[in-house]
N, C-alpha and C positions, 0 to 999 in steps of 0.2 A: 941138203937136209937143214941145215945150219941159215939157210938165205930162205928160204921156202915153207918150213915147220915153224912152230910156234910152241915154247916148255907150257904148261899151265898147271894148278894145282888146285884140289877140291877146297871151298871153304862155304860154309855155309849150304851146301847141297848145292852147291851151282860151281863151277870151272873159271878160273882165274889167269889170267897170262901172267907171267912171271915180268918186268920190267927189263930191260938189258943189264941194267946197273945193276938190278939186285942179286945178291951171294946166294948161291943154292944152298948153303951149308955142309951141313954133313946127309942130306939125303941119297937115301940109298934108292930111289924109286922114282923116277921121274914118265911125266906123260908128254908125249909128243901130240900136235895137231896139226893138221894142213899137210900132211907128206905122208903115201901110200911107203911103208913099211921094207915090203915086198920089192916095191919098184924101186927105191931108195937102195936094197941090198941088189940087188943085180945092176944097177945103176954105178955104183961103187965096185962092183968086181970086172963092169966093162969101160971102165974109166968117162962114162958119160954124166950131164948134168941133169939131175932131175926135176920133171916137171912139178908144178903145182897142181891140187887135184880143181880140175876143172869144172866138173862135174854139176858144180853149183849154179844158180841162175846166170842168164846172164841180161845184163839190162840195159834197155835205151836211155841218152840223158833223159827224156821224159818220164819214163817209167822213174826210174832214180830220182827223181824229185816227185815225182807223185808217193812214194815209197816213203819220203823223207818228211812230207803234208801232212803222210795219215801218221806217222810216228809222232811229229808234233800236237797232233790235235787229238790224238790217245793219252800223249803226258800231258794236257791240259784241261782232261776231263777230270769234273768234282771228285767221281768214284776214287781216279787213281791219285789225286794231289790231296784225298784224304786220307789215304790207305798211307801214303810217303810220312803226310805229319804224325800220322797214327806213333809212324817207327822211330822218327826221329825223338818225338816225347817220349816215347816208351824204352827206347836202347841206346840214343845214341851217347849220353853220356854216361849211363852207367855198363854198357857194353859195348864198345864198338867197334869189336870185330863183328862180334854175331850181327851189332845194326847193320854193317857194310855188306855181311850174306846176305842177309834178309831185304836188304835192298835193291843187292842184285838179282834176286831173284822176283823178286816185285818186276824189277824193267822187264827180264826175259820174259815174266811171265805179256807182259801187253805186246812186246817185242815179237814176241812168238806168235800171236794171235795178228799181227798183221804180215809177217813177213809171205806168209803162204799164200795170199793171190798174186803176190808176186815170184814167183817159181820157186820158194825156197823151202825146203823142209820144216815146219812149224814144231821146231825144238832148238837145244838151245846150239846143237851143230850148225843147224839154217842160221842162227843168229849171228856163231860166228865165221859162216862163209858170204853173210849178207857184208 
């Protein structure tokens, strides 16, 4: 669970990974990602290691840099490099947590919209099993 899963935490309406370094604090509620729940507790009651969910695309080097073409030449469209400066004048120094949500969800959002010709779920779960 621990080698396999991933903590992450809501900020801005979009899912965050926690760093290694960083201190949980005092929360009482944490989310796990990447490790089937289920197979993880029968996993642990028959002393085996669990898998990672595989589930997700799987892809050739080509595809993966075809994958990787069209995500650069999405962040290099006018629409989305004005929508970024939009945020950055408008949040990033007088807010910038909300600018950092709002940013990431800006990427997911174009992130999203290519990852699905390439077998992945077009949400931000495909995003992070892309």
């Amino acid at each position: 669970v621990t080698t396999k899963g991933r903590l992450v935490r809501k900020q801005g309406g979009t899912l965050i990974s926690f760093n290694k370094e960083e201190a949980l604090g005092r929360r009482r509620r944490l989310l796990l990602m990447g490790v089937d729940l289920k197979q993880a507790t029968q996993s642990l009651e028959l002393g085996t290691d669990v898998e990672a969910d595989t589930s997700a695309a799987s892809l050739s080097l080509e595809q993966a840099k075809a994958l990787q073409w069209e995500l650069i030449e999405r962040f290099r469209e006018e629409g989305f490099k004005k929508q970024l400066a939009a945020l950055h004048q408008e949040l990033e120094k007088k807010n910038p947590n909300k600018f950092r949500g709002r940013r990431h969800e800006l990427l997911l959002a174009v992130q999203s919209e290519a990852i699905g010709k390439y077998g992945f779920e077009s949400s931000p779960t495909g995003v992070v099993q892309m």
